[in-house]
C-alpha positions as CSV (number, residue, x, y, z in Angstrom):
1,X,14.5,10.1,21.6
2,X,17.8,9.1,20.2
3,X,20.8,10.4,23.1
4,X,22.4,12.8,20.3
5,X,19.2,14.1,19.2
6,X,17.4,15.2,22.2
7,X,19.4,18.9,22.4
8,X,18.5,19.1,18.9
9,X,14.8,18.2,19.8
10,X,14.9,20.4,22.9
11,X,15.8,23.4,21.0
12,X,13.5,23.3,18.5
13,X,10.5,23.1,21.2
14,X,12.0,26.0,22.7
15,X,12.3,28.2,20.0
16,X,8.7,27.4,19.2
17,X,7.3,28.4,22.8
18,X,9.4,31.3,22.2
19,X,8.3,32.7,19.0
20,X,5.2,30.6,19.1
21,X,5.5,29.2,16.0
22,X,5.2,25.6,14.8
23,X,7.7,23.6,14.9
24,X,9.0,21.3,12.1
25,X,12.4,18.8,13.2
26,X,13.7,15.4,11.8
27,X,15.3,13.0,14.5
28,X,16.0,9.8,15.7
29,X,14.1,7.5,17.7
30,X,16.1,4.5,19.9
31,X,13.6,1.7,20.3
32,X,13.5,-1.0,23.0
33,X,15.0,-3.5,20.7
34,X,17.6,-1.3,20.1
35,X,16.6,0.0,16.3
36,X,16.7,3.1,15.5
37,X,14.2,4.8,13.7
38,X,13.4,8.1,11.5
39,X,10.8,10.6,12.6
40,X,9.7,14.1,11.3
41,X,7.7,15.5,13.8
42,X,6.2,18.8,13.3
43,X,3.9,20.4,16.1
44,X,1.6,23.6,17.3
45,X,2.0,24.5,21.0
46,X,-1.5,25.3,22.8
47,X,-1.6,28.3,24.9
48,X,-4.0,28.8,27.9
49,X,-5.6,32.1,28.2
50,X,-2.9,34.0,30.3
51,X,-0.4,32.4,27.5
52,X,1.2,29.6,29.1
53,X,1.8,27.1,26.9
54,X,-0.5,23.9,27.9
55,X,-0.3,21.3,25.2
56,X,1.6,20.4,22.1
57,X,-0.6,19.2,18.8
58,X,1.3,17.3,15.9
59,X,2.0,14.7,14.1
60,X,5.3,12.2,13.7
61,X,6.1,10.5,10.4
62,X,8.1,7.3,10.5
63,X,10.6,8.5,8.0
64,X,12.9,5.3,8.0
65,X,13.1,4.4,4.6
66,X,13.6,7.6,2.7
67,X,16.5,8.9,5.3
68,X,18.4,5.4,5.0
69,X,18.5,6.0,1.0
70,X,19.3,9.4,1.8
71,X,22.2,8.6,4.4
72,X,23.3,5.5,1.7
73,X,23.3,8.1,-0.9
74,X,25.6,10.3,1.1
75,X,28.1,7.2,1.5
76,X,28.0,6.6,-2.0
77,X,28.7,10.6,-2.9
78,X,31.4,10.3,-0.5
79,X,33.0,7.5,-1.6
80,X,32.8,8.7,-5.0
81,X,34.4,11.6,-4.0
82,X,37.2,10.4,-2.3
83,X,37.7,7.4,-4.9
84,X,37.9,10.5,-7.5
85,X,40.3,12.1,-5.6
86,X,42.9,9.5,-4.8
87,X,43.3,9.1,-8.7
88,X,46.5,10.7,-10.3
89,X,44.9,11.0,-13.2
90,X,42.6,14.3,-13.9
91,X,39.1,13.5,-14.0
92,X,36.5,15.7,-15.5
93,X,32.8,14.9,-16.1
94,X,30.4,17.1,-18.6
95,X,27.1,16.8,-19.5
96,X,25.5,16.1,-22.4
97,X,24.5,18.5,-25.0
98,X,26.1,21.0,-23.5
99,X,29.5,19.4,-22.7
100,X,29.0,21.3,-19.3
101,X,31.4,20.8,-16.6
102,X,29.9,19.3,-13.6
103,X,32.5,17.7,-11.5
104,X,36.0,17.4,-11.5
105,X,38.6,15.9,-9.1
106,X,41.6,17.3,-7.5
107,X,44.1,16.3,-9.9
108,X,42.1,18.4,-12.8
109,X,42.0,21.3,-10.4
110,X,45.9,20.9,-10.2
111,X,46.6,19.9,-14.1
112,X,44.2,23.0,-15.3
113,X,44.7,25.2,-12.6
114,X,41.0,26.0,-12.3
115,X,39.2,25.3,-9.0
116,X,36.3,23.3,-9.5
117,X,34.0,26.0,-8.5
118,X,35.0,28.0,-11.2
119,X,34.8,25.4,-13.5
120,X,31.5,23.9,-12.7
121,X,28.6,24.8,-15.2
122,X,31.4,26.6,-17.5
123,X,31.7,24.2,-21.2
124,X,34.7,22.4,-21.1
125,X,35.7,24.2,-24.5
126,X,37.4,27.0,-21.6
127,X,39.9,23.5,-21.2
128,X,40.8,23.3,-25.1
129,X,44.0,24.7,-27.0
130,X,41.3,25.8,-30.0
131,X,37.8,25.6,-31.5
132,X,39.1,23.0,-33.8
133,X,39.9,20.4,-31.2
134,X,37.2,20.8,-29.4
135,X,34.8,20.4,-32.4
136,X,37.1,17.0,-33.4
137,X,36.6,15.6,-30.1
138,X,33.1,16.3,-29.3
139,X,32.4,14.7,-32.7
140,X,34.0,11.3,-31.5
141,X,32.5,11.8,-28.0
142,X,29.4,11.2,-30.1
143,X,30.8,8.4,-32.4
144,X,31.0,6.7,-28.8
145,X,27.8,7.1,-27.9
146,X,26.3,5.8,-30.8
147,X,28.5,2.6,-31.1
148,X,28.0,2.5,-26.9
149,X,31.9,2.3,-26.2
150,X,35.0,4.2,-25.1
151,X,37.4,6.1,-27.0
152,X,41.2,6.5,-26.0
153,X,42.6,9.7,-27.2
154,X,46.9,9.2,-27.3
155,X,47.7,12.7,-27.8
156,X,45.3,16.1,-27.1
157,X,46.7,19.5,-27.1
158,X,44.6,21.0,-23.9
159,X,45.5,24.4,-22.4
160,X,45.6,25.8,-18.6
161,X,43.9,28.6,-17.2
162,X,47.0,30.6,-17.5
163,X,47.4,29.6,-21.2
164,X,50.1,26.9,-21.0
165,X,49.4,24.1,-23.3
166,X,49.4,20.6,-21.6
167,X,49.3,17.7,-23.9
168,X,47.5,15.1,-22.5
169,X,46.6,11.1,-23.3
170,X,42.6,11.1,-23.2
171,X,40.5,8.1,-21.8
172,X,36.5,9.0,-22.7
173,X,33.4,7.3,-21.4
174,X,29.7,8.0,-20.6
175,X,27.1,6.8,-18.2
176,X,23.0,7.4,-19.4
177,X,21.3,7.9,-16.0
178,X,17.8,6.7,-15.6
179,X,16.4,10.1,-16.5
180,X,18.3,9.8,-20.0
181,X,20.8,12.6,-19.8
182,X,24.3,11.3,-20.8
183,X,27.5,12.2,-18.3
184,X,31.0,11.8,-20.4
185,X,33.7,10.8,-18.0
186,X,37.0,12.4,-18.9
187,X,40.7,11.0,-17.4
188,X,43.5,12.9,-18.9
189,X,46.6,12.2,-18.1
190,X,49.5,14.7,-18.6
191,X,52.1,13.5,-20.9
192,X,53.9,16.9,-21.4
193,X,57.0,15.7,-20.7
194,X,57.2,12.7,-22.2
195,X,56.2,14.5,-25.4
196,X,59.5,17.1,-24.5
197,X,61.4,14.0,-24.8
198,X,60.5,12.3,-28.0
């Protein structure tokens, strides 16, 4: 057993003899070469007649391959993440029909005022100034799915959660995942002031 697992490991054994209950744990495995490996063990603890536990009944699944794409999918949600977050510009994604929020990074939170929890499954219409720019846009979010290309908005009239209107320069793109549902990637950058000026 990997070092860092075996507590882990131990435990759950433990709290099976305890409750006498199976037992069901993923961990690592250090090889002799030096690999490490992926198990899921799960097991049944055998009791002898006056109930002292005598012998352990399982099965361990070499689980390599699906917890490295796990773990690599992990880094690339991370990095995601983080590369979302170091960008100045607000980002906000939606998905397709719906134009439901689903993520957004820091610098929306802080444009909008809106945490991303409370923005997450809400339409992104709770973001517009009115009905009619929201209908205008979402029409040429779909122009730019159909011609497969971006759209650069220079001027947008959005609105804050306490009802301030931010004007903002719009960059829009989509992604079609595997499973064909369409994400629309949203920067807006805020251009308030520079509009105070001109």
């Amino acid at each position: 057993i990997y070092p860092q697992d075996r507590e882990q490991v131990k435990s759950a054994f433990e709290e099976s003899v305890k409750n006498r209950s199976q037992y069901y744990i993923d961990h690592r495995l250090l090889m002799h070469d030096g690999k490490i490996k992926y198990v899921h063990e799960q097991g049944e603890i055998l009791y002898s007649n006056d109930g002292r536990p005598i012998r352990t009944i399982g099965v361990v699944q070499d689980i390599t391959v699906r917890k490295i794409a796990e773990l690599k999918s992990q880094e690339n949600e991370r990095f995601q993440s983080t590369l979302l977050n170091t960008i100045g510009d607000a980002i906000i994604v939606t998905l397709l029909p719906s134009r439901t929020i689903v993520h957004a990074n820091r610098a929306a939170e802080n444009m909008f005022g809106w945490t991303l929890t409370e923005m997450q499954n809400q339409n992104i219409k709770i973001l517009y100034k009115n009905d009619e720019t929201y209908i205008r846009y979402g029409e040429k979010i779909e122009r730019i799915i159909l011609n497969n290309e971006s759209i650069i908005e220079p001027e947008l009239e959005m609105l804050s959660k306490d009802g301030v209107s931010i004007f903002c320069e719009v960059h829009s793109t989509f992604i079609r995942n595997n499973d064909d549902s369409i994400l629309v990637i949203n920067a807006y950058r805020n251009i308030t002031e520079r509009k105070k000026i001109i």
